[in-house]
VOPAGU-2260 file (C-alpha; in pm, 1 decimal, decimal comma):
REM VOPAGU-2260
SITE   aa  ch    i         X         Y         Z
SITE  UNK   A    0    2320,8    -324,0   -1683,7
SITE  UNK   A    1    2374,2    -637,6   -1490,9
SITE  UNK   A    2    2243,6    -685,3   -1148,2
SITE  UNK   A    3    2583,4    -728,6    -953,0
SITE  UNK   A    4    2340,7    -697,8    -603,7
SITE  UNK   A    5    2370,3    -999,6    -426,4
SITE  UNK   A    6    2069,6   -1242,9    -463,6
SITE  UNK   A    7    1874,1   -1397,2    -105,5
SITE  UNK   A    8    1651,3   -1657,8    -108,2
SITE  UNK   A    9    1373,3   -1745,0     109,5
SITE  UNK   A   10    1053,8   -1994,1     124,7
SITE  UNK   A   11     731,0   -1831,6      64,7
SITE  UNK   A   12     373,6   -2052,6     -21,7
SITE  UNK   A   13     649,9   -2366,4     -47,2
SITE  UNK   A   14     850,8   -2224,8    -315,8
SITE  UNK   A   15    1192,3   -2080,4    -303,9
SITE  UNK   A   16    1139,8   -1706,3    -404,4
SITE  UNK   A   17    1488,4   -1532,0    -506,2
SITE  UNK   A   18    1521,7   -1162,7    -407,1
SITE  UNK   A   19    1709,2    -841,0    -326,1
SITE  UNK   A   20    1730,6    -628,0     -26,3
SITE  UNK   A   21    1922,4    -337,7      -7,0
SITE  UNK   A   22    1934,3      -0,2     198,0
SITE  UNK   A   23    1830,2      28,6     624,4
SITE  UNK   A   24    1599,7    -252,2     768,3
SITE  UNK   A   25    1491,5      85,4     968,2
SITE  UNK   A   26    1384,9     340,5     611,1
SITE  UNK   A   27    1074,6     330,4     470,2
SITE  UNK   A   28    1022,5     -14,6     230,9
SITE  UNK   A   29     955,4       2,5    -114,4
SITE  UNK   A   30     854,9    -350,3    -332,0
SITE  UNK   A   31     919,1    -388,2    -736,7
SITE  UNK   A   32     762,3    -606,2    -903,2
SITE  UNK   A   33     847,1    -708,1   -1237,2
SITE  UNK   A   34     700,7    -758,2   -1548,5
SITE  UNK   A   35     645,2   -1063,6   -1796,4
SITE  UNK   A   36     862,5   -1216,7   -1922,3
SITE  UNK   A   37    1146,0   -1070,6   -1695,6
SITE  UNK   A   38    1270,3   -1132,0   -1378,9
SITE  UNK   A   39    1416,4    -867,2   -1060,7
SITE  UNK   A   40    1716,8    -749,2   -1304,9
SITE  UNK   A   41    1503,1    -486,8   -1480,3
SITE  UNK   A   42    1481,8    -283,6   -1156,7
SITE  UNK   A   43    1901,5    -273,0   -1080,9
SITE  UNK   A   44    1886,7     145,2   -1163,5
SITE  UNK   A   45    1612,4     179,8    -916,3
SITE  UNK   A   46    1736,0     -26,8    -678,3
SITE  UNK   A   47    2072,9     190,5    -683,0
SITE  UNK   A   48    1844,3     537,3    -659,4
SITE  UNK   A   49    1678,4     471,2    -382,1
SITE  UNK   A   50    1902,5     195,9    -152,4
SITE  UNK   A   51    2053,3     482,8      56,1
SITE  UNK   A   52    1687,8     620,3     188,9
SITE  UNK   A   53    1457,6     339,6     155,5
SITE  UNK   A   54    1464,0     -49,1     230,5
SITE  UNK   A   55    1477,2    -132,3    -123,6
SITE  UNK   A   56    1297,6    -491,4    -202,2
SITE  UNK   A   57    1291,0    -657,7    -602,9
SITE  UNK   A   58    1219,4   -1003,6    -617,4
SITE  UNK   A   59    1144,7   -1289,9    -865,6
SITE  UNK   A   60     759,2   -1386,6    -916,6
SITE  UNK   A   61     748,0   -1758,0    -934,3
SITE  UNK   A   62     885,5   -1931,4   -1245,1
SITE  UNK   A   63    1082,7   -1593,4   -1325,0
SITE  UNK   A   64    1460,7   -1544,3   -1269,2
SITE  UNK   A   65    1567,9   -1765,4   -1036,5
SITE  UNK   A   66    1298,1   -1858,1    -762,4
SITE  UNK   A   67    1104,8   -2224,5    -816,0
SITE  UNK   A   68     760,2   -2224,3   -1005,2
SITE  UNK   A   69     598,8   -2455,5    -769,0
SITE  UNK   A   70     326,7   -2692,9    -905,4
SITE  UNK   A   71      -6,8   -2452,2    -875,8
SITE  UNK   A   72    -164,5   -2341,6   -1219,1
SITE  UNK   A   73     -40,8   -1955,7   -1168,9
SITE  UNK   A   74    -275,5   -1677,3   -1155,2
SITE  UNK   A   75    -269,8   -1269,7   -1007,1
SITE  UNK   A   76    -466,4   -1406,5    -711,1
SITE  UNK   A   77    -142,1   -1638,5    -661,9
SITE  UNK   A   78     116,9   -1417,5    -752,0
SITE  UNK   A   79     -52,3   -1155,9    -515,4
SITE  UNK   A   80     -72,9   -1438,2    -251,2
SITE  UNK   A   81     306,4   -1473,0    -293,8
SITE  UNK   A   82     404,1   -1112,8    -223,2
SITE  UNK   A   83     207,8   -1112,0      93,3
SITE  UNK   A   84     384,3   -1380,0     203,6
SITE  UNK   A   85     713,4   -1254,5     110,7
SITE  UNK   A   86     604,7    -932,2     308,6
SITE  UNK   A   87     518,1   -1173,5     608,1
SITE  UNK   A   88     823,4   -1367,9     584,4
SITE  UNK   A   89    1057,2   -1070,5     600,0
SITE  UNK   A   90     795,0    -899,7     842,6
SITE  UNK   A   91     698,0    -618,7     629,9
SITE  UNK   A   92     364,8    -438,1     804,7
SITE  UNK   A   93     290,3    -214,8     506,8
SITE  UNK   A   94     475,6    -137,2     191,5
SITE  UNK   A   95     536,4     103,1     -66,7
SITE  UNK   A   96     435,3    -102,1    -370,3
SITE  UNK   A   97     550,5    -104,9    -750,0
SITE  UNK   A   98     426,7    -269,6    -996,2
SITE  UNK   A   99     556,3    -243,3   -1383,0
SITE  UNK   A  100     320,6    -423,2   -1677,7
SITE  UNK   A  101     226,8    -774,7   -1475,1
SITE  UNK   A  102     358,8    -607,8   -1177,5
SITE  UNK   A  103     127,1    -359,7   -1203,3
SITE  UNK   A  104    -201,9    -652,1   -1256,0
SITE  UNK   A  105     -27,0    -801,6    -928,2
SITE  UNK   A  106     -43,3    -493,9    -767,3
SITE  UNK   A  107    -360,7    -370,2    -810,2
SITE  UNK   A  108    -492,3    -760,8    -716,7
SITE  UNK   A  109    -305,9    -697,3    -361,0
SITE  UNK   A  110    -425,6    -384,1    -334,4
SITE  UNK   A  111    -766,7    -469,3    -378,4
SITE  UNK   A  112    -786,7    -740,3    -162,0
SITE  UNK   A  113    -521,0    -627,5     132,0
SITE  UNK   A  114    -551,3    -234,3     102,8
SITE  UNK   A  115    -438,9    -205,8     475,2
SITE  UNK   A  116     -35,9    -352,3     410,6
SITE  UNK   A  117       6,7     -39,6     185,8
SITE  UNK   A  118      95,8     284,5     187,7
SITE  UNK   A  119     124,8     402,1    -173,9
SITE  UNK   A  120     132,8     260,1    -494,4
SITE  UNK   A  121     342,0     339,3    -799,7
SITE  UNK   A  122     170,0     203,5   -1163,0
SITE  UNK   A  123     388,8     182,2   -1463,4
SITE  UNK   A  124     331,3      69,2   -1773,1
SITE  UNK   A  125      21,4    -125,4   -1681,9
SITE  UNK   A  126    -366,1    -123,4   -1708,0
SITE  UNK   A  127    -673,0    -215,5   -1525,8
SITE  UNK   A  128    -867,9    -415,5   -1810,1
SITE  UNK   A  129    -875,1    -771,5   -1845,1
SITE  UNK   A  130    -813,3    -946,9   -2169,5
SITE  UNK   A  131   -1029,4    -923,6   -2462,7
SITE  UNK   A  132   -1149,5   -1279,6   -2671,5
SITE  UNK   A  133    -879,8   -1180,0   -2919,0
SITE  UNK   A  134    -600,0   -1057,6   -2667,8
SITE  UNK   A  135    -695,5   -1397,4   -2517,0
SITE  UNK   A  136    -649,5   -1555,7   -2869,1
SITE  UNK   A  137    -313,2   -1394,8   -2925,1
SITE  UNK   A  138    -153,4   -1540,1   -2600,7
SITE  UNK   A  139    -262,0   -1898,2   -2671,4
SITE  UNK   A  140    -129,6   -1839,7   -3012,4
SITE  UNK   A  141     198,6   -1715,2   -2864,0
SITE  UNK   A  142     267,4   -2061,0   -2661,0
SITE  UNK   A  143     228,7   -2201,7   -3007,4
SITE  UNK   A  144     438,1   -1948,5   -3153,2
SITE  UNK   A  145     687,6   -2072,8   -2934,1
SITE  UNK   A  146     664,3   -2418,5   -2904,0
SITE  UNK   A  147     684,1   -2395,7   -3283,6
SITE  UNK   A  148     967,0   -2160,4   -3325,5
SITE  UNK   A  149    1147,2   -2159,2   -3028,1
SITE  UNK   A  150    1203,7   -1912,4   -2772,8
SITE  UNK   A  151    1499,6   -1673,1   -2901,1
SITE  UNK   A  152    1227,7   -1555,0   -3243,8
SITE  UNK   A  153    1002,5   -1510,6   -2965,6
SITE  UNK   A  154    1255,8   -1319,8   -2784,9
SITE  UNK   A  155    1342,3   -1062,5   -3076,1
SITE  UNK   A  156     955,1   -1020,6   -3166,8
SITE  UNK   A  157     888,9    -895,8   -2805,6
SITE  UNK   A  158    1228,0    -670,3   -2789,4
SITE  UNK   A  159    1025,0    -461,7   -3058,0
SITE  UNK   A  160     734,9    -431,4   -2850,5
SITE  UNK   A  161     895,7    -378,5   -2570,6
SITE  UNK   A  162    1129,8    -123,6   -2662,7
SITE  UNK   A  163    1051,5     225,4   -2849,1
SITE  UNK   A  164    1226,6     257,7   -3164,4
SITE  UNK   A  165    1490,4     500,7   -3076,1
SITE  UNK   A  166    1610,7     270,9   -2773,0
SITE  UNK   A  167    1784,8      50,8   -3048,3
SITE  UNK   A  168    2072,2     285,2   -3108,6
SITE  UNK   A  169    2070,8     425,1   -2733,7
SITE  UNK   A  170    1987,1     156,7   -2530,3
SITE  UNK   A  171    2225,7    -178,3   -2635,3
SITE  UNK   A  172    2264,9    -265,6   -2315,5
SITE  UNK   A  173    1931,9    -314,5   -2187,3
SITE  UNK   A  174    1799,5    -414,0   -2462,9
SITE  UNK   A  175    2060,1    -738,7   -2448,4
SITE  UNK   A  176    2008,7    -739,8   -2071,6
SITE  UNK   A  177    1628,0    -791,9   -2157,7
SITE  UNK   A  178    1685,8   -1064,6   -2453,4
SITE  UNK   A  179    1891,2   -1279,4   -2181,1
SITE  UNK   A  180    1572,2   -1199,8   -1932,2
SITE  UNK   A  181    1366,9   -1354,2   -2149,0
SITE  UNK   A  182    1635,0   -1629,3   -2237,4
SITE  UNK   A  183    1629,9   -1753,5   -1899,2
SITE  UNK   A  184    1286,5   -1818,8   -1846,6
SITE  UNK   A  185    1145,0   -2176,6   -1835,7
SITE  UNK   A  186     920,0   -2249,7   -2164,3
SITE  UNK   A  187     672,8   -2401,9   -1877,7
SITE  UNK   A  188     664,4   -2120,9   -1635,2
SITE  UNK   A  189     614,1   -1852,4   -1997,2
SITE  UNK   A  190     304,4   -2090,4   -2071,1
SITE  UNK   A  191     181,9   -2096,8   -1710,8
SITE  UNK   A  192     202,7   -1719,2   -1759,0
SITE  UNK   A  193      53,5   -1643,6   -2069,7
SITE  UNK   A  194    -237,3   -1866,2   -1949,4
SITE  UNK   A  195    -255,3   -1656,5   -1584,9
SITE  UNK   A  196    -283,5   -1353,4   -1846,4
SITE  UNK   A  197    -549,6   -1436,0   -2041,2
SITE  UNK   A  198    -756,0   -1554,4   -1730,3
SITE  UNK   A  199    -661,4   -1185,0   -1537,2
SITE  UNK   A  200    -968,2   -1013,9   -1406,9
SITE  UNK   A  201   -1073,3    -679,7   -1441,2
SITE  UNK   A  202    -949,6    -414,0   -1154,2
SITE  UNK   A  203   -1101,4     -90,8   -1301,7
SITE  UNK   A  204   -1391,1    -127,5   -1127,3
SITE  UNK   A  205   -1227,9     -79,3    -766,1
SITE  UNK   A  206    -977,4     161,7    -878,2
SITE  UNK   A  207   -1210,9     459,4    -730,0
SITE  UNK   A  208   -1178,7     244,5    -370,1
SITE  UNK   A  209    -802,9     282,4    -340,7
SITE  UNK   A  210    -725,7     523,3     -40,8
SITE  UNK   A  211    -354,4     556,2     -38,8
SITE  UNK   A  212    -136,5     817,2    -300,3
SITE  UNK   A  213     -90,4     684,4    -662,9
SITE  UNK   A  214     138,5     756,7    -895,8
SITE  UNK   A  215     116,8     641,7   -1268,6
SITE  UNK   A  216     381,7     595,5   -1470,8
SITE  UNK   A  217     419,1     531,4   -1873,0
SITE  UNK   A  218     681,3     554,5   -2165,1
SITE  UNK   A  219     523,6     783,3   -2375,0
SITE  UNK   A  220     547,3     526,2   -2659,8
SITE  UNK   A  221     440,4     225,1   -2522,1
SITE  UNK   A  222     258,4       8,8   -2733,6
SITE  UNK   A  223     162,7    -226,4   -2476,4
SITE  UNK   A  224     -55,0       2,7   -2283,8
SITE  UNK   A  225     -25,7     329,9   -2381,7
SITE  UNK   A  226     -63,1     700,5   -2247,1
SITE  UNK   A  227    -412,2     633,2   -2341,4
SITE  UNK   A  228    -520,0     324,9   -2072,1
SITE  UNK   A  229    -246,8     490,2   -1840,7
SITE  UNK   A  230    -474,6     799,3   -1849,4
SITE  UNK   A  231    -808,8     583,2   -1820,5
SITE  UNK   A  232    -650,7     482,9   -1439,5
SITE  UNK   A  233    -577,1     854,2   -1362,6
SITE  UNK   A  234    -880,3     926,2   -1427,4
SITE  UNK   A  235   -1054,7     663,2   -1211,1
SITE  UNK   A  236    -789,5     682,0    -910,2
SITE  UNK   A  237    -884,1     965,2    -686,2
SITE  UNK   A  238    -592,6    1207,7    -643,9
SITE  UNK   A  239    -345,6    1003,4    -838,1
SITE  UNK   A  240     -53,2    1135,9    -969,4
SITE  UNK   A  241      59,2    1032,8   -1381,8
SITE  UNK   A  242     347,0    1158,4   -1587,9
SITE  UNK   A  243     451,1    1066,3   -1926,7
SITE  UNK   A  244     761,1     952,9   -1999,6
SITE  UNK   A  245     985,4    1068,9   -2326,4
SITE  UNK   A  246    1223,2     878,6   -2491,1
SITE  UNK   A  247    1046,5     559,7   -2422,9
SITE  UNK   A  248     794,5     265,9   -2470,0
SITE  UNK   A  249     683,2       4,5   -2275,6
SITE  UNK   A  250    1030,2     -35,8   -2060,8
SITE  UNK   A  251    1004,5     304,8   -1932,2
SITE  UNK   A  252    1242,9     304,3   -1639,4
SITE  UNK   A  253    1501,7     109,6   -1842,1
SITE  UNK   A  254    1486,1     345,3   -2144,1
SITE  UNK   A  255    1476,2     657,5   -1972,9
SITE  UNK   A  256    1564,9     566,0   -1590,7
SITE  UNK   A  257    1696,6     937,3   -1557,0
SITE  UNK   A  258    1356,3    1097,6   -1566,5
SITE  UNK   A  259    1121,0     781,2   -1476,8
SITE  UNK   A  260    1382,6     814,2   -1131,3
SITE  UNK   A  261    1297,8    1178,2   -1113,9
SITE  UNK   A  262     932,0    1079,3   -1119,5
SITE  UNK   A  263     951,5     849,5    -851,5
SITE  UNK   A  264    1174,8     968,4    -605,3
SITE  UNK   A  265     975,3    1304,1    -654,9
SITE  UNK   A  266     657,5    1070,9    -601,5
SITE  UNK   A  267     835,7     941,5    -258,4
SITE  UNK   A  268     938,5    1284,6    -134,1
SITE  UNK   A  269     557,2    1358,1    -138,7
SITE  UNK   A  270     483,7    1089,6      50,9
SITE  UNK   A  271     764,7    1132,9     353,7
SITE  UNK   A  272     703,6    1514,1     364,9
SITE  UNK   A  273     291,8    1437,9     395,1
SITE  UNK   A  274     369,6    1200,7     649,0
SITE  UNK   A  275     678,9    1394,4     845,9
C-alpha cells in the first residue's frame, strides 16, 4: 500500500507543498485531494488507474504529509487558495477535481469561488453542511483528547470510524498504511485542522450553481457522512451522478478501490466521450 511514486516539491502561498505527478503533461489533468488526518498516500491505487490516460496530480494540503504548514491560522478558504496556486504554479488552466472527506469541503470552496478552472468534479465521502454547536464541541474536545492521551489512542479511535467493520480482516494493509498517516502528522498542524473544521462554512446553498458534471461517491457504510448527506448533494447538484459503494465506510476507495475505480474511470469516460 505504500506510495513508492516519487515525491516533487514546489513553493505555493510561501510554503513548500509536496506532491505527485504522474502520466502525459499533454492528457487531461485530474487533482486528489485528501482527507483529514491523511496525507497524498491514500490516493496511490488511483494514481496507478488512471496515470496512463490522464495527468494524474495528489498532493499534500499544508501541515499534512510532508509539505510545510506555514504560519496562517488554516481554513477551506486557505486550503482552496493553496490548490489554485498549485494549479498556477504547474500552469494548470482547468482541472478535473477530487475531493475525498476535507477534500471534498476544499473542493466545493474552489468550486464555488473559481467555477471557471474546472471541468468536473468528483465528491466522495464528503458533505455540504457546516458543523453543528456539538460537532463543533466534539473537535475542540478531540485536541484535548489528544493533548491528553496522545496521538496513537487517537489514532486507533479514528481507524474505527474510518474503516467499516469488515475492512479489519480484509484490509490490513491500509488500515496500517492509514495508522502511520495519521502518525506522521504534526500535533500542531491536527489542531490547526480541527479548528479550520469547526469554523467550515456551509456550501449547500450553491450546490444548485455548479455547471460542470458531478459525480458523488460514498462507502455504503460510512459513518462519517453517510449515503444519507451523500444523497442530500445529489439531490441539490443538477445532473450529478452518485453511486454507493459496498464493502466499505468512510475510506471508500481504499476499502473497495476495485469498484470505487470502476466508478470513476466510468465517471471520466463520460466526460472525454461528451467532450470528443
Amino acid at each position: 500500500m505504500h506510495n513508492t511514486e516519487n515525491s516533487l516539491t514546489i513553493t505555493v502561498n510561501d510554503i513548500i507543498i509536496s506532491y505527485i505527478d504522474e502520466g502525459s503533461t499533454n492528457a487531461p489533468t485530474i487533482i486528489f485531494i485528501h482527507g483529514f488526518p491523511l496525507n497524498k498516500a491514500m490516493w496511490t491505487r488511483q494514481v496507478e488507474a488512471l496515470k496512463e490516460s490522464y495527468r494524474v496530480i495528489a498532493y499534500d494540503i499544508r501541515g499534512h504529509g510532508s509539505s510545510e504548514a506555514g504560519h496562517d491560522d488554516f481554513s477551506m478558504a486557505l486550503f482552496a487558495k493553496d490548490l489554485l496556486g498549485l494549479m498556477d504554479a504547474l500552469k494548470i488552466d482547468k482541472t478535473i477535481l477530487c475531493g475525498f472527506s476535507m477534500g471534498g469541503y476544499i473542493a466545493l470552496n474552489a468550486v464555488e469561488n473559481y467555477p471557471e478552472r474546472f471541468n468536473a468534479l468528483l465528491l466522495c465521502d464528503t458533505n455540504c453542511t457546516a458543523d453543528l454547536p456539538e460537532a463543533k464541541e466534539k473537535r475542540m474536545k478531540t485536541i484535548e483528547n489528544i493533548k491528553e492521551n496522545g496521538l496513537e489512542q487517537y489514532a486507533e479511535e479514528s481507524l474505527k470510524k474510518l474503516f467499516a467493520p469488515v475492512s479489519f480482516s480484509k484490509n490490513i494493509e491500509e488500515i496500517a498504511a492509514v495508522r502511520e498517516m495519521i502518525l506522521k502528522t504534526k500535533l500542531q498542524s491536527l489542531f490547526k485542522t480541527l479548528n479550520a473544521l469547526a469554523e467550515r462554512k456551509e456550501t449547500c446553498t450553491n450546490l444548485h450553481q455548479i455547471k460542470v458534471p458531478v459525480l458523488i461517491l460514498v462507502g455504503k457504510e460510512d459513518e462519517i457522512t453517510p449515503p444519507a448527506v451523500a444523497l442530500l448533494m445529489h439531490e441539490k447538484v443538477t445532473g450529478s451522478i452518485i453511486h454507493i459503494i459496498d464493502h466499505a465506510g468512510h475510506l471508500s476507495n481504499m476499502e473497495n478501490s476495485k469498484e470505487f475505480n470502476k466508478q470513476l474511470t466510468g465517471f471520466l469516460s463520460l466526460l472525454s466521450s461528451a467532450s470528443s
